[in-house]
C-alpha positions as CSV (number, residue, x, y, z in Angstrom):
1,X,-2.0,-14.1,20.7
2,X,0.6,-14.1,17.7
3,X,4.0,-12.6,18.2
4,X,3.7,-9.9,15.5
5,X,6.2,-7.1,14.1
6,X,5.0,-4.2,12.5
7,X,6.8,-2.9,8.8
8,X,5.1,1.1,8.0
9,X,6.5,2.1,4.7
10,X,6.5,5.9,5.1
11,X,6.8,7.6,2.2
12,X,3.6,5.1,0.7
13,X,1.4,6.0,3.8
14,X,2.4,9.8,3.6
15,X,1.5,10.4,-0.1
16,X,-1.9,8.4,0.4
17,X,-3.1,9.6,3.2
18,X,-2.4,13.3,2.6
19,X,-5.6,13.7,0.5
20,X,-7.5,13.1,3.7
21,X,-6.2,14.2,6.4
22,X,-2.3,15.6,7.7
23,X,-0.4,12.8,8.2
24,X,1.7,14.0,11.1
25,X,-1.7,14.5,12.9
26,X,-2.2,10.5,13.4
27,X,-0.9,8.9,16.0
28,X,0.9,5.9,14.9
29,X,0.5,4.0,17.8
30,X,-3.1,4.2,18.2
31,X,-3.3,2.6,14.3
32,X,-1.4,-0.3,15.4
33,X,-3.4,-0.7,18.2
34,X,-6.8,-0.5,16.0
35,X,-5.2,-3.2,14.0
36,X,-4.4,-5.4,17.0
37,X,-7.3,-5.4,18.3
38,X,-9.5,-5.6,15.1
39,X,-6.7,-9.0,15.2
40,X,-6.2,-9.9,18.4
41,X,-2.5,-10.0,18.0
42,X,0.4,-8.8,20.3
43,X,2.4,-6.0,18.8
44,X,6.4,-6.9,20.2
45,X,7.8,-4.4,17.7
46,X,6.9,-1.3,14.9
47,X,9.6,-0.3,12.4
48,X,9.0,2.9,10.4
49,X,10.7,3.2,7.6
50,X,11.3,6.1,6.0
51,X,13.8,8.0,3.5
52,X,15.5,11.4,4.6
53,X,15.7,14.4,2.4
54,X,18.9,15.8,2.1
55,X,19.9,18.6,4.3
56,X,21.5,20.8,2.1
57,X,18.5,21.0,-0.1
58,X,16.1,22.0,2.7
59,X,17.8,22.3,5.9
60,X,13.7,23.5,7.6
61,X,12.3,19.9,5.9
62,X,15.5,18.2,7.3
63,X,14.4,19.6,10.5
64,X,10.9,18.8,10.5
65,X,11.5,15.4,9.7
66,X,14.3,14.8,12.8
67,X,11.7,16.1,14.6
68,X,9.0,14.0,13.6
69,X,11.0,11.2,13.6
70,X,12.0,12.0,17.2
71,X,8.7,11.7,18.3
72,X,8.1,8.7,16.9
73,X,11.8,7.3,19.2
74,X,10.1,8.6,22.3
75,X,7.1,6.1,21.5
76,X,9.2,3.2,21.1
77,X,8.7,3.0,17.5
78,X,11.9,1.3,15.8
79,X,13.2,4.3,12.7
80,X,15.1,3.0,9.7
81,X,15.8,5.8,7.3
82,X,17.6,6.3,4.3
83,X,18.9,9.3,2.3
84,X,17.5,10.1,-1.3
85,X,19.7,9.5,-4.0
86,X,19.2,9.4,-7.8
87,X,21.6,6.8,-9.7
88,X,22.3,5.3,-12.7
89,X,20.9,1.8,-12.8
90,X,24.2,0.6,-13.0
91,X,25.0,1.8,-9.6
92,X,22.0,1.5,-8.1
93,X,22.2,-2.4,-8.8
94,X,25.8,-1.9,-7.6
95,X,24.0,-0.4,-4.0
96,X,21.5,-3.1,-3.6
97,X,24.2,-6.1,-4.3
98,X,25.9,-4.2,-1.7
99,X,22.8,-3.7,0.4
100,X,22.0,-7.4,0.5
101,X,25.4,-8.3,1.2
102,X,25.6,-6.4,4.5
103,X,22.8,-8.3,6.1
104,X,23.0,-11.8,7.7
105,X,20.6,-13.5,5.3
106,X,20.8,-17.2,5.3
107,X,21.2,-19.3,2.5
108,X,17.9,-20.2,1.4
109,X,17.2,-16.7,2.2
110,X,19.8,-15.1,0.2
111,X,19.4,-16.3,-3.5
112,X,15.6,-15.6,-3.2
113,X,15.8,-12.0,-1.4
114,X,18.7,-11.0,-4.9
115,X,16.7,-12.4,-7.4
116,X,13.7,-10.0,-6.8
117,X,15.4,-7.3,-6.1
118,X,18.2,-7.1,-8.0
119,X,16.1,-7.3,-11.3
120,X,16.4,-3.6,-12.6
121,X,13.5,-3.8,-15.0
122,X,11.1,-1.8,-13.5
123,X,13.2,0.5,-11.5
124,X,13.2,4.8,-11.8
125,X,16.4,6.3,-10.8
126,X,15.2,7.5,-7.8
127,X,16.7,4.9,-5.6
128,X,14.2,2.5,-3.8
129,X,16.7,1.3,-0.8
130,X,13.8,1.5,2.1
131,X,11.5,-1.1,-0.5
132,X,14.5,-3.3,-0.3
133,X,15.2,-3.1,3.3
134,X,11.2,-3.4,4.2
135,X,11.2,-6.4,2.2
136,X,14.6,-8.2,3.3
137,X,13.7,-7.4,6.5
138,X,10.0,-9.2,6.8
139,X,12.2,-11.8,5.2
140,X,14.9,-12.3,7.8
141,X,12.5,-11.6,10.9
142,X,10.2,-14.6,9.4
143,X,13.3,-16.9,8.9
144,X,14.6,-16.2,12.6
145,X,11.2,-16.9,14.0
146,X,11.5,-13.4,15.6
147,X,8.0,-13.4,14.7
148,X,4.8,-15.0,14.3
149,X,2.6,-12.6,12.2
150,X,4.1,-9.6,9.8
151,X,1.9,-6.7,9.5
152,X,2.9,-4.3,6.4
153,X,1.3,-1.0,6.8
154,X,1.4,0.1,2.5
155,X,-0.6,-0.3,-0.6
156,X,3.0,-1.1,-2.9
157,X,2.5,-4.2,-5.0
158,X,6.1,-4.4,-5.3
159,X,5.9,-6.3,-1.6
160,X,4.0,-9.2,-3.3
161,X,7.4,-11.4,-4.0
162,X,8.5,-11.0,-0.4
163,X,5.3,-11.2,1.5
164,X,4.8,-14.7,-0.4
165,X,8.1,-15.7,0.7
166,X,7.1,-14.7,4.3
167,X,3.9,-17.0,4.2
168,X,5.5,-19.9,2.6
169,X,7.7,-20.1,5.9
170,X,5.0,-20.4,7.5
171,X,3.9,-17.1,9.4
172,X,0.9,-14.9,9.6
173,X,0.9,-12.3,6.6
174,X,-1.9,-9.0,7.0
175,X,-1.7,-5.9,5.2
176,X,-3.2,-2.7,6.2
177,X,-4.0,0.4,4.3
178,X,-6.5,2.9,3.6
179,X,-8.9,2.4,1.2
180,X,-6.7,5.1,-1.7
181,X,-3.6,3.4,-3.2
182,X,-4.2,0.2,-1.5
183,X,-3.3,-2.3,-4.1
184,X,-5.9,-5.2,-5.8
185,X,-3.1,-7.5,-5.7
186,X,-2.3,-7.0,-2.0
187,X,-5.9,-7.4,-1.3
188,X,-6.2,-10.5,-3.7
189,X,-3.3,-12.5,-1.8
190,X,-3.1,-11.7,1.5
191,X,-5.4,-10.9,4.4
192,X,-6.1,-7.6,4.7
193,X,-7.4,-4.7,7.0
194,X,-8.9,-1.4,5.5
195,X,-8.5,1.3,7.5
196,X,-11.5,3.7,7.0
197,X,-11.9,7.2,7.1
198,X,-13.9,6.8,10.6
199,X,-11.2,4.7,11.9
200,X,-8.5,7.2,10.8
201,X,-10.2,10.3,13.0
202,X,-10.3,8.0,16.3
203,X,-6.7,8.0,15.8
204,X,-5.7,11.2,16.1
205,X,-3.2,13.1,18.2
206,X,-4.9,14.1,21.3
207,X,-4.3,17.5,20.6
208,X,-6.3,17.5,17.2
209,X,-9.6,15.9,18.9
């Protein structure tokens, strides 16, 4: 079986799958382990990443969150988060230069990973620094040969570019989402797993069954 790291973008599943069911009523694990056997592949790590909302705006959300989040520790799931911010795009291409420059990237790797994402076109001012790490990330583990096979978990075209990259090193590149917000172009490139409603309720939280 294929070495294989898991990459959840949070915030994508969240607002997707909220029109179905509660998200904090699935239990992560048992999804990666739907996908892993639907793959036969052997799961060495899951990151979860997420963005934080700020305290001081609603310290009961801010709570909720930690504790959701601390949950998530006690299953061995790996948590990269990041506070909200809205900049200027002048700063916020100021963050990701700064960003990309505090991780270890290689040179091939490094010129690739800042011409995709320091291109400002198409960016809101609500700053998109856990896209950027997800994405850098998949990119590094696939260079290192931490990994085999890279599993995103999110229906965001915007991880076309990188999940290329990933595959023209050579590894395994499968994306998983439920059927809403999953992307055509993520479908179109890469192999993919849908995740159906029927598969969703199997994975519940023991208490919810």
């Amino acid at each position: 079986m294929k070495r294989t790291m898991v990459f959840i973008d949070a915030n994508n599943w969240y607002h997707n799958l909220k029109g179905w069911l509660k998200p904090s009523d699935i239990d992560i694990k048992k999804i990666v382990n739907f996908i892993s056997t639907e793959k036969n592949l052997d799961i060495i790590e899951i990151r979860w990443y997420t963005s934080m909302p700020s305290r001081e705006d609603n310290e009961l959300i801010y709570k909720r969150q930690r504790s959701f989040l601390g949950h998530l520790e006690k299953q061995g799931i790996k948590i990269i988060s990041r506070k909200l911010q809205r900049l200027s795009n002048k700063e916020l291409a100021r963050k990701r230069q700064n960003l990309i420059e505090s991780w270890d990237l290689c040179d091939i790797c490094k010129p690739l990973v800042a011409a995709s994402f320091l291109d400002m076109r198409d960016t809101t001012q609500k700053e998109k620094g856990i896209d950027v790490r997800i994405a850098i990330d998949m990119v590094n583990y696939a260079l290192s040969n931490k990994l085999e096979c890279c599993i995103l978990i999110s229906g965001d075209a915007d991880f076309v570019p990188a999940l290329e990259l990933v595959k023209s090193i050579g590894k395994e590149v499968l994306c998983a989402f439920i059927p809403r917000g999953y992307s055509n172009e993520l479908r179109q490139k890469f192999s993919h797993l849908t995740i159906k409603r029927d598969s969703l309720t199997k994975c519940l939280k023991e208490y919810k069954k």
